[in-house]
C-alpha positions in Angstrom: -9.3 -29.7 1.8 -7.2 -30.7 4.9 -3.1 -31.2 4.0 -3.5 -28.7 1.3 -1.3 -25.7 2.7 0.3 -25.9 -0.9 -2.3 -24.3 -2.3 -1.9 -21.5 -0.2 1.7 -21.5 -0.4 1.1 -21.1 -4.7 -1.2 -18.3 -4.0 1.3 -16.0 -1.6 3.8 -17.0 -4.3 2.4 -15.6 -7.5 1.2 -12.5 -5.3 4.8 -11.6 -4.5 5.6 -12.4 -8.0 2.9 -9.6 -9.0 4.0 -6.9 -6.6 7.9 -7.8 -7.4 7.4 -7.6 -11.4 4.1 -6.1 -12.5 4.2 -2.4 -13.3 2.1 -0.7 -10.9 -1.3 0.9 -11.7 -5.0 0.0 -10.9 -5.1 -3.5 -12.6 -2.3 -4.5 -10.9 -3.7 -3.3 -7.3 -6.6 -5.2 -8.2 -5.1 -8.5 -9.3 -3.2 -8.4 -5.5 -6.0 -7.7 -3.9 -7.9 -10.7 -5.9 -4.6 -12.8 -4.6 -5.0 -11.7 -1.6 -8.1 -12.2 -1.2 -8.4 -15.4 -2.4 -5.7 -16.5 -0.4 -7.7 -16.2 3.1 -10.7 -17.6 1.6 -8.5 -21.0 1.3 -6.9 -20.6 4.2 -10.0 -20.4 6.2 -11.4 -23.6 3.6 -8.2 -25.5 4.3 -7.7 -25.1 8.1 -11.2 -26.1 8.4 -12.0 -22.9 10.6 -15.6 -22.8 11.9 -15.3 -19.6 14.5 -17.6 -16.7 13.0 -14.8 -14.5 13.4 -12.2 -16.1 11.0 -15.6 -16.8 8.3 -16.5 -13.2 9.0 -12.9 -12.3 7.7 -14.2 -14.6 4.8 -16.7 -12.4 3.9 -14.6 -9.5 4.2 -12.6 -10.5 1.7 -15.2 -11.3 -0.9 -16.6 -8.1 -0.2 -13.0 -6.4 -0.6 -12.5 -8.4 -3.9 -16.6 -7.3 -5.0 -16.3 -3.8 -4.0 -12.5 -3.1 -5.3 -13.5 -3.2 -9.4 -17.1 -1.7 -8.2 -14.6 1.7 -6.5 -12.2 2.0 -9.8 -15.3 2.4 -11.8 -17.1 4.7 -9.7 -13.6 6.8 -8.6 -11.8 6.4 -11.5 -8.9 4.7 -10.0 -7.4 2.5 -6.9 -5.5 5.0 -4.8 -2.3 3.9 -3.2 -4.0 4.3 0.6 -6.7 2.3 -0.1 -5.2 -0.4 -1.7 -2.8 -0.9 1.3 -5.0 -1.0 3.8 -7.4 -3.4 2.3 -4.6 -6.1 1.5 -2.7 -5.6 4.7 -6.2 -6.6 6.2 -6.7 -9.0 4.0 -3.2 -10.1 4.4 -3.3 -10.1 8.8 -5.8 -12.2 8.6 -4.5 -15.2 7.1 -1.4 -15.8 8.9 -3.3 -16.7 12.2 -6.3 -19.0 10.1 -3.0 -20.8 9.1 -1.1 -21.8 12.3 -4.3 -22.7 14.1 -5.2 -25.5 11.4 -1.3 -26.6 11.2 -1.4 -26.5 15.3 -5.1 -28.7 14.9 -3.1 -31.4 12.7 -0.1 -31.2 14.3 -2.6 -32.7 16.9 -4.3 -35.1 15.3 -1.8 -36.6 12.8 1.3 -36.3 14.9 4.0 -35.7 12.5 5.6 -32.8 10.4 4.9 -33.2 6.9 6.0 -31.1 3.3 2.1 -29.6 3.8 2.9 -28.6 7.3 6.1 -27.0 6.2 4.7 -24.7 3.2 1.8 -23.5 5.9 4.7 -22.4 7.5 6.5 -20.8 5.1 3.5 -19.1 3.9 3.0 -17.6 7.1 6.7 -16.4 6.8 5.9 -14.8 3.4 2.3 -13.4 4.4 4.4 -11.6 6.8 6.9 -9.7 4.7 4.3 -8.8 3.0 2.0 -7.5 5.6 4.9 -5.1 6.5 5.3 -4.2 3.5 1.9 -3.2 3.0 1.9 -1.5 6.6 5.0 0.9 5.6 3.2 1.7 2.1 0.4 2.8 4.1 2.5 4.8 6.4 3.5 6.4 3.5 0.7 6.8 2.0 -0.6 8.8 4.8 1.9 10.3 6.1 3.0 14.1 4.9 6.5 12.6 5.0 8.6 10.3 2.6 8.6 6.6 4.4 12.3 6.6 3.3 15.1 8.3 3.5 16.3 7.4 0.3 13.5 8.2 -2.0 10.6 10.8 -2.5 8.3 8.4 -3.8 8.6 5.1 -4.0 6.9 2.6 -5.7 5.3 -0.8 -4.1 8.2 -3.0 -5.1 10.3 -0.6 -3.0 8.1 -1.2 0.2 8.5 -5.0 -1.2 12.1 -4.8 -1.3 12.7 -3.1 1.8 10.1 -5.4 4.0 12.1 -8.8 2.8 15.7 -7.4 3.3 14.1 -6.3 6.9 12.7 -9.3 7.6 15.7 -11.8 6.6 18.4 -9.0 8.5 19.9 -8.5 5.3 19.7 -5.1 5.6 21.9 -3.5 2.4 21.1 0.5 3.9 20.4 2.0 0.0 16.4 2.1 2.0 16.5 3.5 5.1 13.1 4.6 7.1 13.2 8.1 7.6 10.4 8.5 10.4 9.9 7.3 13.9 7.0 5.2 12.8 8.8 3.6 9.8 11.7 2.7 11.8 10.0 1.4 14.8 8.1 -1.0 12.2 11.2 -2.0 10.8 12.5 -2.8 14.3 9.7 -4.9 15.0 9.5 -6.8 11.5 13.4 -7.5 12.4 12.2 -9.3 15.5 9.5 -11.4 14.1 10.8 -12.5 11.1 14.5 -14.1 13.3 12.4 -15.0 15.9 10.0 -17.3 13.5 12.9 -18.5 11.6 15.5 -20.2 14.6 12.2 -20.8 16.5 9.0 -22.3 14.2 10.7 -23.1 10.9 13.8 -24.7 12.4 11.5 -26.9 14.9 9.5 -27.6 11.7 12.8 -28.4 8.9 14.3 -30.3 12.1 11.1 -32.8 12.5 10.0 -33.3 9.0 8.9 -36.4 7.9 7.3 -37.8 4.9 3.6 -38.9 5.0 2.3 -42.1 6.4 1.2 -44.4 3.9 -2.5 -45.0 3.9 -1.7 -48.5 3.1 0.9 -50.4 4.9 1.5 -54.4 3.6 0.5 -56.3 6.9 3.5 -58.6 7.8 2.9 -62.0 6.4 1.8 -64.7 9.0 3.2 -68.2 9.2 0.8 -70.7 7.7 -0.2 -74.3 8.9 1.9 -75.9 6.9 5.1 -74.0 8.0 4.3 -75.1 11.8 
């Protein structure tokens, strides 16, 4: 499984695409969750992580993916709370699998390849939309509206809001309108410039394309050339 950070990189992609497009309801929470999910299962596979923490967070997220269909038949539904909490866990946990298998290659191999790259990126996506998550739950839980803006938003708002956050865009129609939500915000800011002039610029700035297994030997004279 090792140099297959693509794989993730697909996964956090057609997540985003769910919680961007899909209409929200219980199938939809469950299908992210499922992404989710599966996502830190093969991150843990393709990093090659043997601590019993990062397989304990594994488990956790078949047991997630097991006991979310097992709660909507039993409760009815998915609520809101629930589902941003376990994803944002499940979320958390893959970012740091992820940079210690690209840190273990970056070891042994020595060079910065297209593989290395969308571990990267991934990382950069998994954490838009861990703060996204984080300000759903906020608001979730909180007795007052996360934004300023809006009563009650939806999770493509929370989506919205976390990637113009993290990328500085910032267009103000979402606004945080508690202490919590902007202090979040602040921090999100600070991660997401900090990663990009810092680990994705050393990254972009050093890639290379992968070593050929085989390299032609270079031909040797031969007796009768002598």
């Amino acid at each position: 499984m090792r140099g297959s950070y693509g794989i993730v990189f697909v996964l956090v992609l057609l997540s985003f695409l769910v919680q961007a497009s899909a209409p929200d309801g219980d199938f939809t929470r469950l299908v992210i969750i499922w992404l989710q999910g599966a996502t830190l299962v093969f991150a843990v596979r393709i990093a090659r992580a043997d601590h019993r923490p990062v397989r304990l967070a594994a488990g956790v997220a078949l047991l997630v993916g097991i006991a979310a269909p097992i709660l909507w038949l039993v409760h009815g539904s998915i609520p809101d709370s629930v589902a941003a909490i376990a994803t944002g866990l499940l979320v958390g946990g893959a970012p740091p699998v992820i940079a210690a298998g690209l840190v273990r290659d970056l070891r042994a191999d020595a060079q910065v390849t297209v593989e290395t790259l969308s571990g990267v990126l991934s990382i950069y996506l998994l954490a838009g939309m861990f703060f996204s998550f984080a300000f759903a739950a906020v608001g979730a839980i909180g007795d007052e509206p996360f934004f300023a803006q809006v009563a009650d938003p939806g999770r493509s708002d929370y989506l919205y809001f976390s990637y113009t956050t993290l990328t500085t865009t910032g267009f103000g129609d979402f606004t945080a309108a508690t202490e919590l939500g902007r202090t979040l915000a602040v921090v999100e800011a600070l991660v997401g410039q900090i990663y990009l002039v810092t680990i994705v610029a050393l990254i972009v700035t050093n890639l290379r394309p992968r070593r050929r297994a085989n390299i032609e030997a270079p031909a040797t004279p031969s007796g009768d050339d002598v």
